[in-house]
N, CA and C atoms as an extended XYZ file, in Angstrom:
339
Properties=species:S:1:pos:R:3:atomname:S:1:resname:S:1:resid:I:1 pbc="F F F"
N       -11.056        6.309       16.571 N   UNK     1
C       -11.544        6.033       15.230 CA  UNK     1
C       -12.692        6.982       14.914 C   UNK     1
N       -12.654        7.262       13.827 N   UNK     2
C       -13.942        8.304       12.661 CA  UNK     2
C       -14.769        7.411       12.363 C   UNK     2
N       -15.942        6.991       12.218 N   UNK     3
C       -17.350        6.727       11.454 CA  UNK     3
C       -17.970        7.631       10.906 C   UNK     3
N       -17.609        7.494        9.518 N   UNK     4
C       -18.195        8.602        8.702 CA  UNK     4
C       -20.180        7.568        7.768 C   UNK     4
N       -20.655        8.596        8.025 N   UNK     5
C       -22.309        8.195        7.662 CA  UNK     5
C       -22.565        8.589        6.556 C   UNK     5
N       -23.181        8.453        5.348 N   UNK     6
C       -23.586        8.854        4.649 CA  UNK     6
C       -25.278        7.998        3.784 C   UNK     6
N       -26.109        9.150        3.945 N   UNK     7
C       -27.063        8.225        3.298 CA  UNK     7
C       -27.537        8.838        1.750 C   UNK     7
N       -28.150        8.097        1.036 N   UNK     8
C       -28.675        8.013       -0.348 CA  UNK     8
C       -29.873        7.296       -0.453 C   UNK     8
N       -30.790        7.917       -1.498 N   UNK     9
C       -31.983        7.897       -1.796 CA  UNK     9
C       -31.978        7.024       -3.171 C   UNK     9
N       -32.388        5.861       -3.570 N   UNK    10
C       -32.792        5.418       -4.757 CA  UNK    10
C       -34.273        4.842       -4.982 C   UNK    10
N       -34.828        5.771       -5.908 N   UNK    11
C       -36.604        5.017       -6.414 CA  UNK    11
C       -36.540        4.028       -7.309 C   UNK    11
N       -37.931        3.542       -7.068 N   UNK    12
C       -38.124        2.276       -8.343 CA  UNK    12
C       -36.877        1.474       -8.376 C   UNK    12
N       -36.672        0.798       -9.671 N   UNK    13
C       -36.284       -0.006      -10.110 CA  UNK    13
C       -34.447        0.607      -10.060 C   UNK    13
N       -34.599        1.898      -10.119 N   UNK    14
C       -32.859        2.409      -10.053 CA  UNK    14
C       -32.377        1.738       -8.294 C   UNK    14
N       -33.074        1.415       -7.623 N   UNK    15
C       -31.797        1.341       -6.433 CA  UNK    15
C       -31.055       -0.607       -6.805 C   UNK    15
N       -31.770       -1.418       -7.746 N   UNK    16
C       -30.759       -2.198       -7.901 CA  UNK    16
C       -29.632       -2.039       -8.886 C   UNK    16
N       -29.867       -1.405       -9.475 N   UNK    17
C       -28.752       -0.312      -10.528 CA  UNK    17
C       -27.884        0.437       -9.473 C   UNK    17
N       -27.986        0.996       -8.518 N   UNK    18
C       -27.668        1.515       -7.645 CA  UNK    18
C       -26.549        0.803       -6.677 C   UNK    18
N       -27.641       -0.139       -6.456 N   UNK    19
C       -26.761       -0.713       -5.321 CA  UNK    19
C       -25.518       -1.607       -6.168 C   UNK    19
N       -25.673       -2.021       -7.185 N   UNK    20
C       -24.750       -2.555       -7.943 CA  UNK    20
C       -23.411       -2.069       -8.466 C   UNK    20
N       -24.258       -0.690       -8.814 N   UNK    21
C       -22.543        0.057       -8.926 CA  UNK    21
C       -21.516        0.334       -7.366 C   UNK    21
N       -22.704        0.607       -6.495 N   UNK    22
C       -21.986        1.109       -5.067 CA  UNK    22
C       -20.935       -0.383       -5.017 C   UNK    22
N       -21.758       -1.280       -5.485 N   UNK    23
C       -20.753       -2.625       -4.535 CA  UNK    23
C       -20.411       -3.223       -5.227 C   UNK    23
N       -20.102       -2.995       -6.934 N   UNK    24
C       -18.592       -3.452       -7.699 CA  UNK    24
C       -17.801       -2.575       -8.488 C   UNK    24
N       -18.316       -1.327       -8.338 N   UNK    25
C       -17.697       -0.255       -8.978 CA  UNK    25
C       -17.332        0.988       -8.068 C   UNK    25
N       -17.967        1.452       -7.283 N   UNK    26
C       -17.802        2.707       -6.573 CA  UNK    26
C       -17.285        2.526       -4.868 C   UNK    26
N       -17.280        1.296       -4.347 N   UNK    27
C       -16.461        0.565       -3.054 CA  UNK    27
C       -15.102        0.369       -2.978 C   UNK    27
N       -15.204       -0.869       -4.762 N   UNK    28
C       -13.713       -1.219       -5.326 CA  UNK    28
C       -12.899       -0.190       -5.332 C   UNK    28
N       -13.629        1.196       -5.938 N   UNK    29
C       -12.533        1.601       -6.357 CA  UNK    29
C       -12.457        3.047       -5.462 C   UNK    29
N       -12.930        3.017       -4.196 N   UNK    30
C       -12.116        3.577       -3.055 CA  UNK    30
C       -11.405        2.951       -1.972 C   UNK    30
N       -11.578        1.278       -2.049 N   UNK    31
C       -10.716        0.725       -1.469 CA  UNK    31
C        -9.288        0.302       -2.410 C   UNK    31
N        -9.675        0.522       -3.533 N   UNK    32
C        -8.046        0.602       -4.239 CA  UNK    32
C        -7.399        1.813       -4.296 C   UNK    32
N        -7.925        2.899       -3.721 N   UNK    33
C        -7.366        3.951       -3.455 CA  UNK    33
C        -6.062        4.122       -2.385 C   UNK    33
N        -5.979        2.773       -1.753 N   UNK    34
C        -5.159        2.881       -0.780 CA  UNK    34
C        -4.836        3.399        0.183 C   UNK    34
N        -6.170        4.090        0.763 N   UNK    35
C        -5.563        5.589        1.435 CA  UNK    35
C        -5.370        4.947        2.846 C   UNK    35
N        -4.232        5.439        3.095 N   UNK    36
C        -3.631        5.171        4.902 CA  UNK    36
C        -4.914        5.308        5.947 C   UNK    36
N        -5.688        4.496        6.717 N   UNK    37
C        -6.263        4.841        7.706 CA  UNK    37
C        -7.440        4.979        7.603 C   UNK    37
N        -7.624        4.029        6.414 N   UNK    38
C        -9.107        3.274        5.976 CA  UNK    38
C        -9.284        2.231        6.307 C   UNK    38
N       -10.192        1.664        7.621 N   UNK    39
C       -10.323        0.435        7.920 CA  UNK    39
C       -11.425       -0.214        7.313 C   UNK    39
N       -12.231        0.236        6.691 N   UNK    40
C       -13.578       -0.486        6.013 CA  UNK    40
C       -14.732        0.620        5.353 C   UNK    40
N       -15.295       -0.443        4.866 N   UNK    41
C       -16.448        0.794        4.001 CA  UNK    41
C       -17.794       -0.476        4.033 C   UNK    41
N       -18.669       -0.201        5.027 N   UNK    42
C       -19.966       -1.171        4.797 CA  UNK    42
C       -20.950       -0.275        4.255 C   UNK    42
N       -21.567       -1.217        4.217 N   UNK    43
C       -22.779       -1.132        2.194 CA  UNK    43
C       -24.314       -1.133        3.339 C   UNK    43
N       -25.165       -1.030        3.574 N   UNK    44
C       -26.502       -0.898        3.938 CA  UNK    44
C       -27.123       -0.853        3.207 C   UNK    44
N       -28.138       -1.463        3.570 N   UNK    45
C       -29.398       -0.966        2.530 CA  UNK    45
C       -30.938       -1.973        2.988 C   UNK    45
N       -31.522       -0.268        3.315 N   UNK    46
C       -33.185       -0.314        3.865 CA  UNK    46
C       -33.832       -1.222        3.474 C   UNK    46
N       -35.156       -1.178        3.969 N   UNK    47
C       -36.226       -1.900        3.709 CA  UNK    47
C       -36.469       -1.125        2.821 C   UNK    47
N       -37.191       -1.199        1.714 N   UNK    48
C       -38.000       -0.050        0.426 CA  UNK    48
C       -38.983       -0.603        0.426 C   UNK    48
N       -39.168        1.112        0.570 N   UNK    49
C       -40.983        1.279        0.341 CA  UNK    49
C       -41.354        1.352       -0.524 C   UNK    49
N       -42.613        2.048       -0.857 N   UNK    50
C       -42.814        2.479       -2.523 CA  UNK    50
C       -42.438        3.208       -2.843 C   UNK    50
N       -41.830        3.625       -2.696 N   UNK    51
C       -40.992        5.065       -3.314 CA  UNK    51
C       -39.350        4.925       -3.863 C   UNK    51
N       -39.187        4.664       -2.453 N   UNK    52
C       -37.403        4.726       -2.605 CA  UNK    52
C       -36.980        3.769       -1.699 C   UNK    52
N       -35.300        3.336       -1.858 N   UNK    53
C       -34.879        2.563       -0.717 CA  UNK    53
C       -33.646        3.081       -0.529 C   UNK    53
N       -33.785        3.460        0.620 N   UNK    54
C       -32.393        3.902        1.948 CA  UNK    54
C       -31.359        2.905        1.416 C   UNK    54
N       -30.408        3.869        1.131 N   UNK    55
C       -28.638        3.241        1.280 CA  UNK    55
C       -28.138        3.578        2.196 C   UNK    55
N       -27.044        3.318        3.136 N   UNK    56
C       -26.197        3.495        4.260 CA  UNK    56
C       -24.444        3.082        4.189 C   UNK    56
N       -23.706        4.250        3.726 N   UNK    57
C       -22.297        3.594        3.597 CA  UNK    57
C       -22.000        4.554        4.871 C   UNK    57
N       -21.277        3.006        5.815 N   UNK    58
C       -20.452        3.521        6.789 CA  UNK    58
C       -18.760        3.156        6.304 C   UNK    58
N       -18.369        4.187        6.714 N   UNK    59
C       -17.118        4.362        6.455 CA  UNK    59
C       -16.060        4.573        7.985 C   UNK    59
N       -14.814        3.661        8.217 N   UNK    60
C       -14.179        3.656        9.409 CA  UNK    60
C       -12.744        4.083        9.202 C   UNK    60
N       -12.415        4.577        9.886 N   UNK    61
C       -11.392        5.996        9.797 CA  UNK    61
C       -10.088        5.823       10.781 C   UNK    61
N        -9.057        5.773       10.738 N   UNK    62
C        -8.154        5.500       11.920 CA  UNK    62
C        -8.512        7.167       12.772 C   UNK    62
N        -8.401        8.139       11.472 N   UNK    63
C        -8.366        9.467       12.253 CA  UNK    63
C        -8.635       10.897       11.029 C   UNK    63
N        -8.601       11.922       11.659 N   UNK    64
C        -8.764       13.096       10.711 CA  UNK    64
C        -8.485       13.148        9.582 C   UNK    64
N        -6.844       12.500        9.763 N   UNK    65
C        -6.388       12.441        8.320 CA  UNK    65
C        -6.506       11.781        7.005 C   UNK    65
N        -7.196       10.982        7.514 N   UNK    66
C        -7.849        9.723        6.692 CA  UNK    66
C        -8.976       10.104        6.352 C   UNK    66
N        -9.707       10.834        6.790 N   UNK    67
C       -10.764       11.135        6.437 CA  UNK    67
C       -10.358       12.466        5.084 C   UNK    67
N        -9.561       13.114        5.979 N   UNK    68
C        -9.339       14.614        4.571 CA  UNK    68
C        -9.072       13.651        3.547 C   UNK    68
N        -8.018       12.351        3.619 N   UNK    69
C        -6.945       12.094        2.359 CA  UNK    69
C        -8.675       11.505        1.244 C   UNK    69
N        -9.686       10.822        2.309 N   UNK    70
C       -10.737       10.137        1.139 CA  UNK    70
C       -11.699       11.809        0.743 C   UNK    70
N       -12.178       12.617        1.604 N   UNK    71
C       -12.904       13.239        1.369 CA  UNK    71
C       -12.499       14.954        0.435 C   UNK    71
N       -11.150       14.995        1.064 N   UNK    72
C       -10.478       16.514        0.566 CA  UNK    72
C       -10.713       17.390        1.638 C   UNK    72
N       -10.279       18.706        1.539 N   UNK    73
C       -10.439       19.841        2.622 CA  UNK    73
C       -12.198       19.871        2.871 C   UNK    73
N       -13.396       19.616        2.347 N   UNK    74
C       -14.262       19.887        3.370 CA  UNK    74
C       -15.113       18.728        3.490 C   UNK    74
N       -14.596       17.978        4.747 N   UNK    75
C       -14.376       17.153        5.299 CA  UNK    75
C       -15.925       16.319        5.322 C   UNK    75
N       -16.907       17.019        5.666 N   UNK    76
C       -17.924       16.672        5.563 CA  UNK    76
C       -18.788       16.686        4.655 C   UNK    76
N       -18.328       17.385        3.296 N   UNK    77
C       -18.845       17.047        2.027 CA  UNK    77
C       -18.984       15.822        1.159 C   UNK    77
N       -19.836       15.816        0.860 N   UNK    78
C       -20.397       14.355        0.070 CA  UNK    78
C       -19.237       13.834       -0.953 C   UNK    78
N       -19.219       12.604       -1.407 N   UNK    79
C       -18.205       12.009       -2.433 CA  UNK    79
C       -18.955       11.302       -3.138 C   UNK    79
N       -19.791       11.862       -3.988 N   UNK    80
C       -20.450       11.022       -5.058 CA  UNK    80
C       -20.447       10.550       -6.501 C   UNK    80
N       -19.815        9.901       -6.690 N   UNK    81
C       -19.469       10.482       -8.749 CA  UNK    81
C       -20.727       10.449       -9.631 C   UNK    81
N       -20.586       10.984      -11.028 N   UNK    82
C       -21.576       11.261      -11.476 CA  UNK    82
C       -22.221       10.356      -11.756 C   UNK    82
N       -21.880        9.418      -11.972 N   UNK    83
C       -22.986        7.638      -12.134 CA  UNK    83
C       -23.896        7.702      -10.846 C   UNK    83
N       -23.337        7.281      -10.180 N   UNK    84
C       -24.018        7.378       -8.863 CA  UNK    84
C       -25.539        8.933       -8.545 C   UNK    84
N       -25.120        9.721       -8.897 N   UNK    85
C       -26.202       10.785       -8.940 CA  UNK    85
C       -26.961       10.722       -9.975 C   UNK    85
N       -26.529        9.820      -10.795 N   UNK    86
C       -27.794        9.805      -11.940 CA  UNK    86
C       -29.168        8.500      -11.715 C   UNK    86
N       -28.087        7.878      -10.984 N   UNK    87
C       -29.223        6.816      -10.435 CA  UNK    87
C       -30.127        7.314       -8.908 C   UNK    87
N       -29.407        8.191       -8.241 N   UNK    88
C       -29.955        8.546       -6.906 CA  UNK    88
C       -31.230        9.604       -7.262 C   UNK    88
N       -32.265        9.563       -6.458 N   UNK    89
C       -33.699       10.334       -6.285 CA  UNK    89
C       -33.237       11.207       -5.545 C   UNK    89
N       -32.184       11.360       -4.401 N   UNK    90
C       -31.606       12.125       -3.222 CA  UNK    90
C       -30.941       11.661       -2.325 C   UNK    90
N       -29.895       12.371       -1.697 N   UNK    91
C       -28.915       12.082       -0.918 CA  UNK    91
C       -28.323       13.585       -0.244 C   UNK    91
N       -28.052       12.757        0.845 N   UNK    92
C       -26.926       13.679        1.675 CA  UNK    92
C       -26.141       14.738        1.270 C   UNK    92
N       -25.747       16.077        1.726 N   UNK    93
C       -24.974       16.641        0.776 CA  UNK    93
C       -23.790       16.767        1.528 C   UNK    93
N       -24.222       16.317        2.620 N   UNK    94
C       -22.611       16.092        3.983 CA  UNK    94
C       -22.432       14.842        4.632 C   UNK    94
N       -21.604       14.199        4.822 N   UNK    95
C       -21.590       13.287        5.503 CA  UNK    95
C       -21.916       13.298        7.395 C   UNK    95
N       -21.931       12.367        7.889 N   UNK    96
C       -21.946       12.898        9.462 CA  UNK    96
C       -20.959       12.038       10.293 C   UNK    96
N       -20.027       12.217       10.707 N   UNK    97
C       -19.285       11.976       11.388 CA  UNK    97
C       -19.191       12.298       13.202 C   UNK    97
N       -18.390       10.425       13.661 N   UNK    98
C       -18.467       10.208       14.734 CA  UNK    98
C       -17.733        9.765       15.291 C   UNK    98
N       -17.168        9.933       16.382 N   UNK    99
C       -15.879        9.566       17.197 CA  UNK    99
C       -16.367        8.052       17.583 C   UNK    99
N       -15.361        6.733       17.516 N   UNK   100
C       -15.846        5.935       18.201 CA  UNK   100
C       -15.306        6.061       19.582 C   UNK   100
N       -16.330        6.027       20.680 N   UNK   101
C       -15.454        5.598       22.149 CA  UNK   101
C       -15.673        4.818       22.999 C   UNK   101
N       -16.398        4.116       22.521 N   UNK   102
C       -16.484        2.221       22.941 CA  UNK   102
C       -17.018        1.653       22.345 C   UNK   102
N       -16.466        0.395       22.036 N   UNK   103
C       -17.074       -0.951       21.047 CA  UNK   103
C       -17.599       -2.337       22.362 C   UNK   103
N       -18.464       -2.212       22.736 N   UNK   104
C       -18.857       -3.479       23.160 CA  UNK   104
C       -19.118       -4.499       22.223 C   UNK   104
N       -18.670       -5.695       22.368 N   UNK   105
C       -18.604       -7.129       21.749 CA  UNK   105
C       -19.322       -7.935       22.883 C   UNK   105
N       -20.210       -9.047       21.913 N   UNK   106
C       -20.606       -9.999       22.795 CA  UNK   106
C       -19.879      -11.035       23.270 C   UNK   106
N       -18.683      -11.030       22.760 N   UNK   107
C       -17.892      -12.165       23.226 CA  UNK   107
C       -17.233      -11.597       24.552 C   UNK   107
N       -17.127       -9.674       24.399 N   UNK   108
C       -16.612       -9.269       25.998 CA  UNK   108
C       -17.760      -10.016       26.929 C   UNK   108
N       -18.619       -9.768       26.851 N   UNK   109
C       -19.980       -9.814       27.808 CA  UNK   109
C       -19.870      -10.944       28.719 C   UNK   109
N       -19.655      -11.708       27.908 N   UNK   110
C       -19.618      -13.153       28.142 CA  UNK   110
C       -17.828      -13.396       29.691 C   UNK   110
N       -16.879      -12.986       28.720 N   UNK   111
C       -15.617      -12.522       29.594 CA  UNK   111
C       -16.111      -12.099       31.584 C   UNK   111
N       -17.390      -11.567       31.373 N   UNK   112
C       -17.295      -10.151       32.587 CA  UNK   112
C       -18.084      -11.305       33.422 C   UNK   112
N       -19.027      -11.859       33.320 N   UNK   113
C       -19.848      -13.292       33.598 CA  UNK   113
C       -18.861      -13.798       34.663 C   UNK   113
């Protein structure tokens, strides 16, 4: 599996404008995208300071191809639409991507006992 990272910057009063579109407008409508080998898209979001507050969308990937079909040929380029950049102070201009190669669970832990 792919874990794709991406973070975003929202100040003041825009990151609940922000976070609102990410999580009924701009989530919805890449999980209605359908794309093969999209297992999830989680939403984060920092403590805020005075300034700005940290967003965090992780994104989970069966594999390469899933990643080109959401992102396009350069793979690690950002996917932001223009709503979204009008509310953001700054963000990422690449994503960062990560192989998963082990998931420990606490319910294994417990198993090994």
């Amino acid at each position: 599996m792919i874990l794709r990272v991406w973070h975003g910057w929202a100040a003041g009063a825009q990151a609940a404008a922000y976070e609102e579109l990410l999580n009924t407008t701009i989530a919805p409508g890449i999980l209605r995208r359908g794309i093969p080998g999209l297992r999830e898209l989680d939403v984060l979001r920092g403590a805020s300071d005075v300034d700005e507050t940290e967003f965090v969308t992780l994104m989970v990937f069966d594999d390469w191809a899933a990643v080109r079909e959401f992102a396009g040929d350069d793979l690690t380029g950002s996917v932001v639409p223009p709503a979204a950049r009008a509310l953001l102070s700054r963000y990422d201009e690449h994503a960062q991507h990560f192989e998963l190669v082990h998931r420990h669970r606490a319910d294994d832990s417990a198993r090994c006992a």
